[in-house]
C-alpha positions in Angstrom: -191.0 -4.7 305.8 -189.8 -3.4 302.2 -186.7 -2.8 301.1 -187.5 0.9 300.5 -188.3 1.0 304.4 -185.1 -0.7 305.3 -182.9 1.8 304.0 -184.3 4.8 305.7 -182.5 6.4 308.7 -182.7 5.0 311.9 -185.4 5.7 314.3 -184.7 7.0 318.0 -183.5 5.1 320.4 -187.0 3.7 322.6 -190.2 1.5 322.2 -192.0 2.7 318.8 -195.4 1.5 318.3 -196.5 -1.0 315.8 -192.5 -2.1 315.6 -191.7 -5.4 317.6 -188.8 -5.2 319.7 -185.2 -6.9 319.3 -184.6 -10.2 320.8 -181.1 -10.8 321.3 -179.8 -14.5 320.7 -178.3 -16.1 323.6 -175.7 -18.7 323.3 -177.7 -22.4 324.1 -175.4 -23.3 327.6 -174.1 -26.4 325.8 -172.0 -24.0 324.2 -170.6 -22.3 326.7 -169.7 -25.8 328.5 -168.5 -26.6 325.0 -165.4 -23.9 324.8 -165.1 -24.1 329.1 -163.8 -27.4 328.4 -162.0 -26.6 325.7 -160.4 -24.3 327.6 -159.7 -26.6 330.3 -158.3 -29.7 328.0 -156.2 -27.2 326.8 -154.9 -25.6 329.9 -154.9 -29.5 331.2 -152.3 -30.5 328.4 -149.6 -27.2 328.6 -150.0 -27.9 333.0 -149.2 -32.0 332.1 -146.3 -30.7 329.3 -145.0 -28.4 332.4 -144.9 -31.0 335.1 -143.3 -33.3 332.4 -140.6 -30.9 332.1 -140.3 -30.7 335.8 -139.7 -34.4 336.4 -137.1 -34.9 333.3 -134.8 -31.5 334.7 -134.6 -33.8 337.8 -130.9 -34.6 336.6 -132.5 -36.2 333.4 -130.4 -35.9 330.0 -132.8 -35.9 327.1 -131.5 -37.6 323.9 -130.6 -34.8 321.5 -131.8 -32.2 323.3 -130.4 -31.8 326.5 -130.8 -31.0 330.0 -134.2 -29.4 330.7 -135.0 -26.6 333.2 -138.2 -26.5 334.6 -138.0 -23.1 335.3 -138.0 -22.3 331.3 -141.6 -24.4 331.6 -143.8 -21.3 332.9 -142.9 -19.2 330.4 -143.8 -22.2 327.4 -147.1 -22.8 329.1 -147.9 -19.2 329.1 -146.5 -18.3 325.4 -149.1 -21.8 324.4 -151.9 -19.8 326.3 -151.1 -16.4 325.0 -150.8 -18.0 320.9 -153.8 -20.1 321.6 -155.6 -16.9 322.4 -154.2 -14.9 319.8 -154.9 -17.8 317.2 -158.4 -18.0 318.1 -158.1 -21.6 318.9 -161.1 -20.8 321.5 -163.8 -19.4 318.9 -167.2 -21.1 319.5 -167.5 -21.0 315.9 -164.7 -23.5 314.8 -165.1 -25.5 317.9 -166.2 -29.2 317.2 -166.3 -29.6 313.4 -163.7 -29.2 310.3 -160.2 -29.3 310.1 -159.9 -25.4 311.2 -159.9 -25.8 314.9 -156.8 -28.4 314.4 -154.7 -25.7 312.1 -155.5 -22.7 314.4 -154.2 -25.1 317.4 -151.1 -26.1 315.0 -150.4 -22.1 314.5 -151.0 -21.5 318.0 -148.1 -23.9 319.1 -146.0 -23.7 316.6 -146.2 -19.5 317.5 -145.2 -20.4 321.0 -142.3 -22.4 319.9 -141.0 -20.2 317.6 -141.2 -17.5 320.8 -139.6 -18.8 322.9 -136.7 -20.1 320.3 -136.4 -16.3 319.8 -136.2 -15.4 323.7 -133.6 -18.5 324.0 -131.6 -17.3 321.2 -131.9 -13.3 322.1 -130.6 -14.6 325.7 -128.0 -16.7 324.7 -130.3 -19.6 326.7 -129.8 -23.0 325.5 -132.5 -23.9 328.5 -135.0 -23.0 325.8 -134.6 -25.9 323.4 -136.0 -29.0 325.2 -139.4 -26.9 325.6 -139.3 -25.6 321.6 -138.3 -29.1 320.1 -139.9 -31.3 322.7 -142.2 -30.4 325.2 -144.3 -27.4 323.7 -145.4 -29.8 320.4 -146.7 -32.7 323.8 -148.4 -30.0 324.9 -150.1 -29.5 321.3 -150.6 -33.5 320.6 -152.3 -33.9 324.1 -154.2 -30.6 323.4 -155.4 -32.0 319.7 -156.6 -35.4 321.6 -158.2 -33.7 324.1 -160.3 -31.4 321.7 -160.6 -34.3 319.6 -162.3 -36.7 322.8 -164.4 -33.4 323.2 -166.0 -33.7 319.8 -166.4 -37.4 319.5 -168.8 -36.7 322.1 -170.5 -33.6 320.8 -171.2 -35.5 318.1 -172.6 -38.7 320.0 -174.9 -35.7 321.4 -175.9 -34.6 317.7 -176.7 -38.2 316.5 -179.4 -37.9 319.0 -181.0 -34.6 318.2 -179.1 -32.7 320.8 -176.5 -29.5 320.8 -177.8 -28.1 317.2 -177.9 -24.7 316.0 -181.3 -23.4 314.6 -180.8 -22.1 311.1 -183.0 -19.6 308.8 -182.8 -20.7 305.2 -183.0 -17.7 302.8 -183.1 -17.9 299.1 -185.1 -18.9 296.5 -187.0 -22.5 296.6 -184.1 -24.5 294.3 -181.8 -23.1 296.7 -183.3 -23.7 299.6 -184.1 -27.2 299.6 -180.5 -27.7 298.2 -179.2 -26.0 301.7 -181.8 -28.3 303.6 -180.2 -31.4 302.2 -177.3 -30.7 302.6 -177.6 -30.0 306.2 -179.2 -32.8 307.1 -177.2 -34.9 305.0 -174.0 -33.2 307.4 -175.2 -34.1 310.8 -172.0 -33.7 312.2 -172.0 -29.9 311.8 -174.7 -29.1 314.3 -177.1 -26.8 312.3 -180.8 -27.7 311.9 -182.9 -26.1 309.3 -185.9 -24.8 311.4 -187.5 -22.1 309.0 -186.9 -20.8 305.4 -187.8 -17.3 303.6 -188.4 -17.3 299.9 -189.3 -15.2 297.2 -193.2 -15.6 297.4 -193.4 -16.2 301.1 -194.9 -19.7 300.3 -193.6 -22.9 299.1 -194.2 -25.4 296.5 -197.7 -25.2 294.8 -198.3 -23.0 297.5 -197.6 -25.0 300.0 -196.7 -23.8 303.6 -192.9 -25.5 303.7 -190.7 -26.7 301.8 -188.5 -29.5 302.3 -190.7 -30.3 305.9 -189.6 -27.1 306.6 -191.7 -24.3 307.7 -191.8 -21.1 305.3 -191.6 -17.8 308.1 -192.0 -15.4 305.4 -190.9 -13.8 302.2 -187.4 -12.2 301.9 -188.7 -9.2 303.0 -189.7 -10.6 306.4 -186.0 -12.0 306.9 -184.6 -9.4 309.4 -187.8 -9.4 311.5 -188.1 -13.0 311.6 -184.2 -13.2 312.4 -185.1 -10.3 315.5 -187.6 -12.9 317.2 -184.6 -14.5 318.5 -184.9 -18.3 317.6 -182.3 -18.6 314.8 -178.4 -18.8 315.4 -178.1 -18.7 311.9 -178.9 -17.0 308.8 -178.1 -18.5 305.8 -178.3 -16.7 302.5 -178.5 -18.6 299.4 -178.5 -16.9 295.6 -182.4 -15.8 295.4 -183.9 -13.2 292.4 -183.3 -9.7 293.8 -180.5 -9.9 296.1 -178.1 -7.1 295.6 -175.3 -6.4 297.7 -177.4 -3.4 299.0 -179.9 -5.2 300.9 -177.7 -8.1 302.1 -175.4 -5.3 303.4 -179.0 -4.2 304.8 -179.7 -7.2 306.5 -176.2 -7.6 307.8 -176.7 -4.4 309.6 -180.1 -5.2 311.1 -178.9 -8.4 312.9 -175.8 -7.3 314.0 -176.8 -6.7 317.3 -177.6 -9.8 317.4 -175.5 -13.6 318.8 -177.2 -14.8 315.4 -174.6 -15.0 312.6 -174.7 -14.3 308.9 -173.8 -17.1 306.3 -173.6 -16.5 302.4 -173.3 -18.8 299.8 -170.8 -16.7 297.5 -171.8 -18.6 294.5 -168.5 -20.8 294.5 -168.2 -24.7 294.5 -166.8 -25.8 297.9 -164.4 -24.0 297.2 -162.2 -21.9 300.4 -159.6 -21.9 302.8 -156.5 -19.9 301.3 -157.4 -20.2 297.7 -159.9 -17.1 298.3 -158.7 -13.9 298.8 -160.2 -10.3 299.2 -158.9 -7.9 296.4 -160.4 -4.7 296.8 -160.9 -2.4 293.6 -161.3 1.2 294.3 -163.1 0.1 297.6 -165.0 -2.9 296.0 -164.1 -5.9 297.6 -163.8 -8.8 295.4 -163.3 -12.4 295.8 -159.8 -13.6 294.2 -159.6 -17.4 293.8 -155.7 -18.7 293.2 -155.5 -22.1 291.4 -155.0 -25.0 293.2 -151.3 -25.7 294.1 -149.5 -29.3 294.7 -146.4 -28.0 295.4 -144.0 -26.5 298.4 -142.8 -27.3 301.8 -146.9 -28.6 303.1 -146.9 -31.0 299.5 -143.3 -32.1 300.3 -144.7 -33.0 303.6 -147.5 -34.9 302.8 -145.7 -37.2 300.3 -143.2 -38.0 303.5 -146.4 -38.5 305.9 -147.6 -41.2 303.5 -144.4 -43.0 303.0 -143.5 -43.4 306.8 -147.1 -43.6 307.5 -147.5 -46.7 305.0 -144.4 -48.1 306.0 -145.8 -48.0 310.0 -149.3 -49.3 309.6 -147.9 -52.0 307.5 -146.0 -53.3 310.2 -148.4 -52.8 313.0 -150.9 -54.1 310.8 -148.7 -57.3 309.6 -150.5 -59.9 311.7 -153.8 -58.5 310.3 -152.3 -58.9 306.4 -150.5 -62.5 307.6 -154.6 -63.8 309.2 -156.3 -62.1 306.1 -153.8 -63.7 303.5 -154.4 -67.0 304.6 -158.4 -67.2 305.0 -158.4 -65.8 301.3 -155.8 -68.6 300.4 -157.9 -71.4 302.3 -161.1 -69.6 300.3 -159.1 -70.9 296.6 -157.2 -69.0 294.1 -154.7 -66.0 294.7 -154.5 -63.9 297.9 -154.1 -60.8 295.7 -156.4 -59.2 293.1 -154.9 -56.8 290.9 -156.6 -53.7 289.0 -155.4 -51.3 286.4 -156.4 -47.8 287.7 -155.4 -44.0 286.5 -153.6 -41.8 289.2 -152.3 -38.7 289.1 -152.7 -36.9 285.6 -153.8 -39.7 284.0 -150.9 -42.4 284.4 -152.2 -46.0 284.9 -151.1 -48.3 288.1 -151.6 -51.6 289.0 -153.7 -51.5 292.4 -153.4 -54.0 295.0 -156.3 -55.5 296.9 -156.9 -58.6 298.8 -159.3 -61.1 296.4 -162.8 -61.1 297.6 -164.6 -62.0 294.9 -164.4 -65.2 292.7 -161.6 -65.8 290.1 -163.7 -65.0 287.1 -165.1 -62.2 288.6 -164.3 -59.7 285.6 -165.5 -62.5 282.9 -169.2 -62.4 285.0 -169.5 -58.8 285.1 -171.5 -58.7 281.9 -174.0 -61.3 283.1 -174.8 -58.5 286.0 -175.4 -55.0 284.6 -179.1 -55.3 285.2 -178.1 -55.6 288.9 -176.0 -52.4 289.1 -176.4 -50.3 292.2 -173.9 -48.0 291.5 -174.1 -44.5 290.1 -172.9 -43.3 287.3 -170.0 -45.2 285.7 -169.7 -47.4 288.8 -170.6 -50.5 288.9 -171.7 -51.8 292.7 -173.9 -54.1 294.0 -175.1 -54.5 296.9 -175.5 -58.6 296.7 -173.3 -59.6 294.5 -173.1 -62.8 294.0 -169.5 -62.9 293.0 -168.1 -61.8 296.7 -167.0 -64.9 298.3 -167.6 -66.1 302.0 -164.1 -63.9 303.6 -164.7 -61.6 300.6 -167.9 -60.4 302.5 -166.0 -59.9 305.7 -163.2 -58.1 304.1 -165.8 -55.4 302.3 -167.5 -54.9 305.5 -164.5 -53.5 307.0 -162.1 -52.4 304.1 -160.2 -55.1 304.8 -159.4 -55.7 301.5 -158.2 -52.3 300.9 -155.2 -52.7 303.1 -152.8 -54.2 300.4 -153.1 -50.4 298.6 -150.1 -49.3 301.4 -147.4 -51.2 299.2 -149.1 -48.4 296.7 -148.9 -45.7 299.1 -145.0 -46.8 299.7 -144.6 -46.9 295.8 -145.6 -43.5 295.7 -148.9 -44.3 292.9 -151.2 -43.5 296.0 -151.6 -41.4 299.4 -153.1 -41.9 302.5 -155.6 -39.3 301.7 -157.2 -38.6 298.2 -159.8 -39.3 295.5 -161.0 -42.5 294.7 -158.8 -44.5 292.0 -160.9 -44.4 288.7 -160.7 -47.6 286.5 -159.5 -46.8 283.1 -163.1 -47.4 281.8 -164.8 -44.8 283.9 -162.1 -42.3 283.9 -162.4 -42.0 280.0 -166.4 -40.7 280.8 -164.7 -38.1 283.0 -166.2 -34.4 281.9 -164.1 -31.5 283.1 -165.5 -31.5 286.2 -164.6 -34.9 287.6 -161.3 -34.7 285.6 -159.9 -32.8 288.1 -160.2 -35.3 290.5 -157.0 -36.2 288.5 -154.8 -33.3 289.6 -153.9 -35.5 292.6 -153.1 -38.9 293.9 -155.7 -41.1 294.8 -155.7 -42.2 298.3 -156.3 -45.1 300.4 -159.2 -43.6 302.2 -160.7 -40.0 301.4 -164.0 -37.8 301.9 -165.7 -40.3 300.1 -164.9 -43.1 302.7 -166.1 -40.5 305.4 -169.3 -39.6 303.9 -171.0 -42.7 302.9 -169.2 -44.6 300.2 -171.2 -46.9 298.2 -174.9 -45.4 299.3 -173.1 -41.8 297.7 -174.6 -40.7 294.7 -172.5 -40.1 291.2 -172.7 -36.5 291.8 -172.1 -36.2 295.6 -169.1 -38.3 294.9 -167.5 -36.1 292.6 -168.7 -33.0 294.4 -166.8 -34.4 297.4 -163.9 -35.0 295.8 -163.8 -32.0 293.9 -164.0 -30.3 297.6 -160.6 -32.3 298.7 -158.5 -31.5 295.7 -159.5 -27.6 295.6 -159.5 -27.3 299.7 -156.3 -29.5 300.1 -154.5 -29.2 303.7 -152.5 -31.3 305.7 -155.1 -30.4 308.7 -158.2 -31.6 306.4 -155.8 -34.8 305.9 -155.5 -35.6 309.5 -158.9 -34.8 309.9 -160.4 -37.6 307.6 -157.6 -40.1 308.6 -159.3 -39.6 312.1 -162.7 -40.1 310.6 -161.9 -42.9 308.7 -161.3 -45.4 311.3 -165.2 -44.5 312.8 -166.3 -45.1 309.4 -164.9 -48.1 308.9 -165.6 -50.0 311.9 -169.6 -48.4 311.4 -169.0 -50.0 307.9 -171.5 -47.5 306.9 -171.8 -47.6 302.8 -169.5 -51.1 302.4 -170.9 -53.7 299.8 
């Protein structure tokens, strides 16, 4: 179908020869089971916050709070429905993946509490505060592990091939196998690249798929392949003669459909609020803000890693104590210490339990044949410096726990970059030197996505991602991720 053919008026309603008809997409049933119990986890947690109430207003004085009335309840398990609704915390399409579901669920009950703060205060009702500063945010931690049991085993589901969307690749072949990768690279997020449309209709050297995947046609054919019904999503990448006039053409065409319409808008992971839509005499355009550290989210960060440091070093402390002395029993200090560059630049000495050999910097040069590592890193993956308990320590980050006292110093968060060594952060191009713009952290996308078996590039690219997309809900979202990685040890050497 040309372009030319596209744009015409639409025929009559009814069956026209020679023209096949529109297959609507159903949602797969896993789906709808998906948000059901979503639904239900959720409704689960505000009925448990409820009955909670119920048992403390049996003559039960809360520490600086007060007495709670469980009448007052209903009304804050209805608001957290109503807010949850409103917020969208229930769309199929953030369900099970990224950090959005968690900040549509903080809005939602944070909404309800400020509600019914409002209602207590209009009515002079001091039977409101319990639920606003107690019992509405249980209802929203038990709601956040509930959704977050729910996609620990979504994803046990997509490790094995199962609850996937189909996805139609669109774009030119560079583009297009880039997209591939990528998806397949992020198993987590459920997509499956089952069929691609590119500029000639063919692939490589004429070959009939590119990537392993099948070519359906060229861009012309996109909306009628999309029509036969298989793909949930259409993905367009930047291909050679695609204006906004035809992608606003096949936007229209598949709108009848469940399938949805993805565009790369030619940005580097780059989203969230830093894009906005600024329309000029009716032309929408894309506004991207810089990146800001600062305000009442940064202010709370910086306090989440100091009390958050300060915890895990104490329920960790019997860990540090057993660590400490099997690398003291191993010979030489229990502590190795690294000059690295934090925020904007400024050096810090980095903390780290020794798991290599004392002259482990001297031998370096007698090992740069060996190097794994990409780009200015330097990793191997048997290096013979790593001592018996060093080994151990790498597998599991072990040795990385010592970095808190950095965290509590302030020099390092929770959550960030990777800290550069002095030597690699002087090869920085602009790119990676804004990896700089914040500190580095404990643990970070990085960690998450593969660590040492990450490529130079896919390093900085994720990175980059953290420090432009920074949220507290991304934060919490790779502190959770962290703990599967590390016990997977997935990427440690």
């Amino acid at each position: 179908m040309r372009a030319s053919e596209r744009a015409a008026p639409p025929a009559p309603r009814g069956p026209t020869p020679g023209v096949r008809p529109r297959v609507a997409v159903t949602r797969e049933r896993w789906e709808t089971r998906y948000v059901v119990a979503t639904i239900a986890s959720d409704t689960t947690s505000v009925i448990v916050s409820v009955v909670v109430g119920y048992l403390l207003g049996l003559g039960t004085h809360v520490p600086w709070i007060g007495e709670v009335t469980p009448g007052v309840g209903v009304l804050a398990g209805l608001l957290v429905l109503l807010f949850l609704y409103l917020c969208r915390a229930w769309d199929p399409r953030v369900l099970g993946q990224g950090s959005d579901e968690f900040g549509r669920l903080l809005r939602a009950v944070l909404s309800a509490a400020v509600a019914l703060g409002l209602i207590g205060l209009a009515g002079q009702a001091l039977a409101a505060r319990p639920w606003v500063f107690g019992l509405i945010p249980l209802a929203g931690v038990l709601a956040a592990v509930g959704r977050l049991l729910l996609r620990a085993r979504i994803r046990r589901l997509r490790s094995r091939g199962r609850c996937a969307l189909p996805v139609l690749a669109v774009g030119n072949l560079e583009s297009v196998t880039d997209l591939i990768d990528r998806i397949r690279r992020d198993e987590q997020r459920g997509w499956v690249v089952v069929g691609a449309c590119v500029p000639t209709g063919v692939g490589q050297d004429g070959a009939d798929s590119v990537a392993g995947v099948p070519v359906l046609g060229d861009l012309d054919a996109v909306a009628e392949v999309a029509h036969e019904g298989q793909h949930r999503i259409v993905a367009v990448c930047p291909a050679p003669g695609w204006s906004p006039t035809r992608l606003h053409q096949l936007a229209w065409s598949i709108e009848d459909l469940a399938a949805e319409l993805v565009v790369d808008p030619g940005l580097m992971d780059v989203s969230g609020p830093r894009l906005h839509v600024d329309p000029v005499d009716g032309l929408p355009l894309l506004r991207l803000t810089r990146p800001t550290f600062t305000g009442v989210a940064w202010i709370a960060k910086h306090v989440v890693d100091r009390f958050g440091a300060v915890l895990l070093l104490f329920l960790t402390a019997p860990v540090l104590l057993a660590v400490a002395v099997a690398v003291k029993l191993d010979g030489g200090p229990v502590l190795f210490r690294q000059t690295r560059v934090g925020r904007h630049g400024r050096e810090f000495t980095m903390f780290k339990f020794r798991s290599m050999v004392i002259d482990a910097e001297r031998r370096l040069g007698e090992l740069n044949d060996g190097n794994d590592g990409a780009g200015p890193l330097f990793k191997m993956r048997k290096d013979p410096r790593v001592t018996r308990v060093g080994t151990v320590l790498r597998r599991y980050s072990l040795d990385e726990l010592p970095q808190l006292f950095n965290v509590v110093n302030g020099t390092m968060s929770l959550v960030g970059p990777r800290p550069p060594l002095p030597v690699e952060a002087a090869t920085y191009g602009r790119a990676a030197q804004r990896r700089l713009l914040v500190r580095p952290g404990l643990t970070g996308l990085w960690q998450i996505s593969g660590r040492s078996d990450l490529t130079w590039e896919q390093s900085v690219r994720l990175d980059l991602r953290y420090v432009e997309n920074w949220n507290l809900a991304l934060d919490a979202l790779i502190l959770w991720k962290t703990f599967g990685a590390v016990v997977s040890s997935r990427g440690a050497y």
